[in-house]
C-alpha positions in Angstrom: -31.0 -1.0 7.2 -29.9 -2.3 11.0 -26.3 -2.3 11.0 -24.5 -6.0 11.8 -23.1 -5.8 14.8 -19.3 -5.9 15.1 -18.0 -7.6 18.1 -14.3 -6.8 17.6 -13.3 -3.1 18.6 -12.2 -1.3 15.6 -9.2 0.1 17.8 -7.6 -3.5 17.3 -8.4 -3.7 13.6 -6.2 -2.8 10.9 -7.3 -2.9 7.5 -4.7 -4.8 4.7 -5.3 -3.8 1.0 -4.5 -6.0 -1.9 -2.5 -5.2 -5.0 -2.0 -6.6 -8.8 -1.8 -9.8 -9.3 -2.5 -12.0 -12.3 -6.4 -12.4 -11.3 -8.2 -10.0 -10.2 -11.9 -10.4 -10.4 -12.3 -12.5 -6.8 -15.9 -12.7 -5.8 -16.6 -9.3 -7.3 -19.8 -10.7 -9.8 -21.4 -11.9 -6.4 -20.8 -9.0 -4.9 -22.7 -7.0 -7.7 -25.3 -9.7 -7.6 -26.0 -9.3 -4.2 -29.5 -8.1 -2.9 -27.9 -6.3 -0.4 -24.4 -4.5 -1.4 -25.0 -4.9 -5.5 -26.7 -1.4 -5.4 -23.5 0.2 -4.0 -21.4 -1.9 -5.7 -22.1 -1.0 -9.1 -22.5 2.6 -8.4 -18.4 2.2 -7.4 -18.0 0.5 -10.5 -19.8 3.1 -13.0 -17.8 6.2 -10.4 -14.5 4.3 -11.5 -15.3 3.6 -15.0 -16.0 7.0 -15.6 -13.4 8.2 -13.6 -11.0 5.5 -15.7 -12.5 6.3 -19.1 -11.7 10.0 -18.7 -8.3 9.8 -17.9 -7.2 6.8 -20.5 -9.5 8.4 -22.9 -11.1 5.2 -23.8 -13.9 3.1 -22.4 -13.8 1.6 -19.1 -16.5 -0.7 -18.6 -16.2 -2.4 -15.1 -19.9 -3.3 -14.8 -19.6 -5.1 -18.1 -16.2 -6.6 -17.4 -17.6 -8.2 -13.6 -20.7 -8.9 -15.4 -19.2 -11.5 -17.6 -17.0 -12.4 -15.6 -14.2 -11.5 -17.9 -10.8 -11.7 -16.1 -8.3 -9.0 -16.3 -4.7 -9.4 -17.7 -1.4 -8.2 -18.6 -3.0 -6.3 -21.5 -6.0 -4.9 -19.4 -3.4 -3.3 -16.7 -5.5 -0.5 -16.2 -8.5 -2.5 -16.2 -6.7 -3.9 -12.9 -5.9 -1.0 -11.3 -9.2 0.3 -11.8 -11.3 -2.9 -10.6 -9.4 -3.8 -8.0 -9.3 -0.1 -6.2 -13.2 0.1 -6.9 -13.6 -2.8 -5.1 -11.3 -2.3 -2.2 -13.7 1.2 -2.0 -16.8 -0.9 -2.4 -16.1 -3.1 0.5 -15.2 -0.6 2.6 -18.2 1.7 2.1 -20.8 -1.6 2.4 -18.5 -2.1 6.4 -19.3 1.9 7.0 -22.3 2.9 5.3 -24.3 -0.6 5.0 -23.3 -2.2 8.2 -22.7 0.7 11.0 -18.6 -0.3 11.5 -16.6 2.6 12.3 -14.0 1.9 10.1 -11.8 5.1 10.6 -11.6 4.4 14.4 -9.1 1.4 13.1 -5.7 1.4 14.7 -4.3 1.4 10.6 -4.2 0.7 7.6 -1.6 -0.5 4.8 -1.7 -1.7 1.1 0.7 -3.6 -1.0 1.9 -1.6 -4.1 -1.5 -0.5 -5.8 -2.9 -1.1 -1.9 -1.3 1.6 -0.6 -3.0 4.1 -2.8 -5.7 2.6 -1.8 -5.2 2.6 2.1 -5.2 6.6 1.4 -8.0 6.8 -0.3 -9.4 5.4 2.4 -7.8 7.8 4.8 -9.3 10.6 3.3 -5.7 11.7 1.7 -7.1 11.2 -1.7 -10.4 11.0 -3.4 -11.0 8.2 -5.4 -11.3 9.7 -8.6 -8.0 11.8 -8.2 -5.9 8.6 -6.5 -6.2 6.6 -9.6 -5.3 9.3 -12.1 -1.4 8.4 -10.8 -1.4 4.4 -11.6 -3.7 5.0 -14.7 -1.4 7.5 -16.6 1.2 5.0 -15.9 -0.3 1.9 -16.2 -0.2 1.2 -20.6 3.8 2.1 -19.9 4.2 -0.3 -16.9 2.4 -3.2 -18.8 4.6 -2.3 -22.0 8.2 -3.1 -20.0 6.5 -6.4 -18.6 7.1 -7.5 -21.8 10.5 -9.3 -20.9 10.3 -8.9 -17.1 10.1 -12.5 -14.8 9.8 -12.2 -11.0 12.3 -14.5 -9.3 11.5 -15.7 -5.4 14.4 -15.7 -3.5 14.8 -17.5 -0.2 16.6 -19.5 2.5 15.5 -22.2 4.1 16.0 -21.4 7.9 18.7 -18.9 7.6 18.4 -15.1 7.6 18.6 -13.9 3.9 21.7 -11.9 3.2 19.7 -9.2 1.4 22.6 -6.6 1.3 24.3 -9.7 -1.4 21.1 -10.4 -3.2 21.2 -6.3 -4.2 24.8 -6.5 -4.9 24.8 -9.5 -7.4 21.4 -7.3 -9.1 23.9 -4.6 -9.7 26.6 -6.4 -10.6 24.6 -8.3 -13.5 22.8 -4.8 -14.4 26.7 -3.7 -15.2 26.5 -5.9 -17.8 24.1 -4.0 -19.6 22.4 -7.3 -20.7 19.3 -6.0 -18.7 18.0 -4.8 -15.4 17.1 -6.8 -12.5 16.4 -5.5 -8.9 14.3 -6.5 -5.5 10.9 -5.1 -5.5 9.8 -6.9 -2.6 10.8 -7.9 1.1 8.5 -10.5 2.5 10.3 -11.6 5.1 13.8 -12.1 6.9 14.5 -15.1 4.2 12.3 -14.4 1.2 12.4 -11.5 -1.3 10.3 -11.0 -4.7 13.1 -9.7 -7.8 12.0 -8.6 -11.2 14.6 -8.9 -13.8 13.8 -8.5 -17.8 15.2 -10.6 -20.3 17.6 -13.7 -19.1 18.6 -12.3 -15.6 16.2 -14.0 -13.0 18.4 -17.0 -13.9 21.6 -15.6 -14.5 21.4 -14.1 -10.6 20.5 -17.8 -10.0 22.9 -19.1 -10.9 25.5 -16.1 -9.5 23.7 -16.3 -5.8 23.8 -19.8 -5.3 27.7 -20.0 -6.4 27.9 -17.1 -4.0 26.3 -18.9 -1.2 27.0 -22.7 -1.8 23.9 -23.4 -2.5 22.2 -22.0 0.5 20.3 -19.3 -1.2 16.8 -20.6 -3.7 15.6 -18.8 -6.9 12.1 -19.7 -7.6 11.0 -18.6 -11.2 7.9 -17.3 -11.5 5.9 -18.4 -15.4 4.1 -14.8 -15.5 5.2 -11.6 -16.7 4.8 -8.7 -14.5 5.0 -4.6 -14.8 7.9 -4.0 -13.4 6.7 -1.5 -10.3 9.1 -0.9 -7.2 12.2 -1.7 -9.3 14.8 0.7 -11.1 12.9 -0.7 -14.2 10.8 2.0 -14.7 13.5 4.7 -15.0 13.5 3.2 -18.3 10.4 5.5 -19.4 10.7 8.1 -16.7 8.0 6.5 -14.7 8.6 8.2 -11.5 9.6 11.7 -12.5 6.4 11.9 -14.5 4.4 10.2 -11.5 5.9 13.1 -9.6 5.3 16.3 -11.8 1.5 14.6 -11.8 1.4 14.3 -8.1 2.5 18.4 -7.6 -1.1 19.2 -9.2 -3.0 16.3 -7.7 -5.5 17.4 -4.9 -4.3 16.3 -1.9 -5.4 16.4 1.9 -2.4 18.0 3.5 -2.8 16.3 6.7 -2.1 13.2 8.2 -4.1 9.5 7.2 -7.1 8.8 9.6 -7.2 6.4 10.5 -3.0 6.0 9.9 -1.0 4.4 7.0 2.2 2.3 7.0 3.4 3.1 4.1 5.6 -0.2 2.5 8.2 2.7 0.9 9.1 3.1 5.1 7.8 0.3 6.9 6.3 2.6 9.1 3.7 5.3 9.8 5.7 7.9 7.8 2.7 9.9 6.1 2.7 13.3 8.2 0.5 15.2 6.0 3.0 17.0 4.2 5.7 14.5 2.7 2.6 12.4 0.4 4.0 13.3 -2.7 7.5 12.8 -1.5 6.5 9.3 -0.2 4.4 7.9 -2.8 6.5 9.1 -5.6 9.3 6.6 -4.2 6.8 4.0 -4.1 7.1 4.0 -7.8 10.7 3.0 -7.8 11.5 1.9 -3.9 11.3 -2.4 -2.7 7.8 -3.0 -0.9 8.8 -3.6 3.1 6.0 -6.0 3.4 8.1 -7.8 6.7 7.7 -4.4 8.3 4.5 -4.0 7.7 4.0 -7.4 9.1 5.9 -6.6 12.0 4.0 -3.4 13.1 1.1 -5.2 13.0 2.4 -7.4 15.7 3.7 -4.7 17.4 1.4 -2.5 17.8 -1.0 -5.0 19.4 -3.5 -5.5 16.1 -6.1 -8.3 16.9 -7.6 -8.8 13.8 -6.4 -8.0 10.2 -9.1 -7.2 7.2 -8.6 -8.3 4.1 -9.4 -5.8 1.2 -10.4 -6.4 -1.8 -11.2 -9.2 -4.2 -9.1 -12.7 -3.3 -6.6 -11.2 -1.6 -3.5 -13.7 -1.6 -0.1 -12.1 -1.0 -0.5 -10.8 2.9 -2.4 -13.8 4.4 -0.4 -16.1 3.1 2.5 -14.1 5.0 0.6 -14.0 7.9 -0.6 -17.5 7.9 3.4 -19.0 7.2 4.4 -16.9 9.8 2.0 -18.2 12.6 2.5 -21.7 11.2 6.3 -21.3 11.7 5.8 -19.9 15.4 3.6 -22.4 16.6 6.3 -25.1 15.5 9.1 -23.3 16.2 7.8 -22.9 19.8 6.7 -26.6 19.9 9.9 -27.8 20.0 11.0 -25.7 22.1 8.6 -27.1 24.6 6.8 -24.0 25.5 3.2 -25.7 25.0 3.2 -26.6 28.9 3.6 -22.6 29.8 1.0 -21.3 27.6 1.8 -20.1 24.2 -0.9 -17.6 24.9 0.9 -16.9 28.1 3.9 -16.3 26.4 2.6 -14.4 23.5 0.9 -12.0 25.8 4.0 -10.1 27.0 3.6 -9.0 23.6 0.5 -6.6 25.3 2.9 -5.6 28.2 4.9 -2.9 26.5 7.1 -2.7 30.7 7.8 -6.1 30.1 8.1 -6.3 25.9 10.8 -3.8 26.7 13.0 -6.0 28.5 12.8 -8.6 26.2 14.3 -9.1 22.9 13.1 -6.9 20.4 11.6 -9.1 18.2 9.2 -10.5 20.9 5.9 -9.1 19.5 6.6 -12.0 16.8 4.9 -14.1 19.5 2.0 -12.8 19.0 1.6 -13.9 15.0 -0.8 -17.1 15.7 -3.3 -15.2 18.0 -4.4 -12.6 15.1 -7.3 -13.1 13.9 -7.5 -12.7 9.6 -10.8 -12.4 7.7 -11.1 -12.0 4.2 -13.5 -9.3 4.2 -15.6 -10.2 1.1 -15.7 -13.8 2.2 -17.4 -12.5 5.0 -19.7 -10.4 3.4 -20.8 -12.9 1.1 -21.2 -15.5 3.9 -22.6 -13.8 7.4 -26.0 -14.1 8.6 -27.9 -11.0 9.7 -26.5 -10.9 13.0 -23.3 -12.6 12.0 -19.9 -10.9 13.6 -16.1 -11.5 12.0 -14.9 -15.1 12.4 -11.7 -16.5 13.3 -8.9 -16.7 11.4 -10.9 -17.2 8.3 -7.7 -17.6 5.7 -9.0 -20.0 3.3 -6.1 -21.6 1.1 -3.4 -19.2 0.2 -0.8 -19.8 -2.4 2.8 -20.3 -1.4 5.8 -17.7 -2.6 8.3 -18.9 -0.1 9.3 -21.0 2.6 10.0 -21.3 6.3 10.3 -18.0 8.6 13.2 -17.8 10.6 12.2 -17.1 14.4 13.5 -14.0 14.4 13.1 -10.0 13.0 
């Protein structure tokens, strides 16, 4: 088959992979229906079901389930873990092996929660089969404290978000022993995510806006939701089990290719050696999406790929973000210099240097985003990535502040 050819150089491309979220199934039948990519696709899908099946000792059946159609949900956990890695693998595979990209050549790569995993996978840290042996043996126990967990969006709207008092007022209702709540997310400068079981999303709502005058939001979210990257899953020894199962899991010892942020660090932190140690926080450890998002920017990414079926969480981040730039530098007045102009010192790392450190911000509305199985679904033979293809993206905060 000729390969598409891909205009963009993969050394400007990083790769975003999607996590859990309360659909899963995106575009996946089409992509199984599909003249051209359902072959590989379903051979992923029977790999991970079998793969799945062995380790939960029941059947998997992720041909079936895309067949029909048949969305996952808080009960299916490991149904969603499974689908959504085999399709993050699919779509990758159809870029490398179907259409000639070079995918490894990409500057990164970096997942959020169940992405990460993912992301490695893809850097050849883990096979597949091994990598989900981890969030399966865990999964029917995550789903199980859901039960009474409610994810709270916490946010300001302008100011930077004191996070340091949004932990402290989580510890000081967890003293009460009326149930735990904690942050398992940092999306930004103003907004965090919080999972708290039983009554305490509302109770901290009520404590942080006292604390704050009012200055401080609590969005509560209708769903339940497995309580990962919280202190929540101490509860049933989550992430010492996770870790006397990663001692025995093969592992690469060397270094992603191409490299992973890892959302435990915000940074490129795997070295090869300190994978277990890093992935066994990501159990219990907040997900540092903002610096995530801010590497990006910083180290000159042009386009971001996103993995996976519907991806929602990281586009919409991006796509607030650039939206809040382009006004913020509106009124400022900078349109008759060139926001392009002005973003490019960005490229400049002499000049970025001089400049205040959170310059590479400037760059947000200039990076191109494709959802990746959009664009599969939708090229033409000779069709290359188009711009800024976000598509509708559902809100979970507010405005960005203009700064890091």
């Amino acid at each position: 088959m000729a390969s598409v050819e891909f205009t963009l150089r993969p050394s400007t491309v990083a790769f975003a992979f999607r996590g859990y979220n309360v659909t899963n199934l995106g575009r996946s039948h089409e992509m199984l229906s599909h003249s051209e990519y359902g072959p590989l696709v379903r051979e992923v899908l029977v790999e991970v079901s079998r793969a799945s099946s062995d380790i939960l000792s029941r059947e998997i059946d992720l041909v079936r389930r895309v067949n029909d159609c048949t969305e996952t949900s808080l009960s299916t956990f490991a149904d969603s873990i499974a689908l959504i890695m085999a399709m993050e693998m699919a779509q990758m595979r159809i870029l490398s092996e179907q259409l000639g990209m070079e995918t490894a050549k990409a500057l990164f790569s970096f997942g959020y929660s169940l992405g990460e995993i993912s992301a490695l996978v893809f850097g050849k840290v883990f096979e597949l089969h091994d990598a989900l042996r981890i969030p399966l043996s865990m999964a029917e126990d995550c789903a199980a404290l859901a039960h009474d967990v409610r994810m709270g969006v916490v946010f300001t709207r302008g100011p930077l978000l004191d996070v340091a008092l949004v932990e402290k007022t989580c510890q000081e209702i967890n003293l009460r022993g009326e149930g735990v709540i904690a942050v398992s997310s940092i999306l930004a400068p103003n907004s965090v995510l919080v999972l708290g079981q039983k009554e305490t999303v509302s109770t901290f709502r009520k404590m942080i806006q006292e604390a704050t005058e009012g200055a401080v939001y609590v969005r509560k979210n209708q769903h339940r939701w497995p309580p990962l990257h919280t202190p929540i899953l101490w509860e049933k020894c989550i992430p010492n089990r996770a870790g006397k199962l990663l001692h025995r899991l093969p592992c690469q010892l060397q270094s992603p290719q191409p490299m992973v942020v890892s959302l435990v660090t915000g940074k490129a932190s795997y070295s090869g050696t300190n994978t277990r140690d890093l992935l066994n926080q990501w159990s219990d450890h907040p997900q540092r999406l903002w610096d995530a998002i801010y590497e990006t920017l910083a180290r000159g990414v042009e386009t971001v790929v996103h993995v996976g079926p519907a991806p929602n969480l990281i586009p919409a981040t991006f796509r607030r973000l650039g939206d809040n730039i382009t006004a913020q530098l509106s009124r400022r007045n900078f349109t008759g210099l060139g926001m392009r102009a002005i973003s490019g010192v960005a490229r400049r790392p002499w000049l970025a240097s001089m400049l205040p450190s959170n310059v590479a911000l400037l760059r947000a509305p200039y990076v191109e985003h494709v959802i990746l199985e959009d664009w599969l679904l939708e090229r033409g033979p000779q069709a290359a990535l188009p711009e800024a293809a976000l598509g509708e993206a559902a809100n979970v905060g507010t405005e960005f502040p203009a700064s890091r």
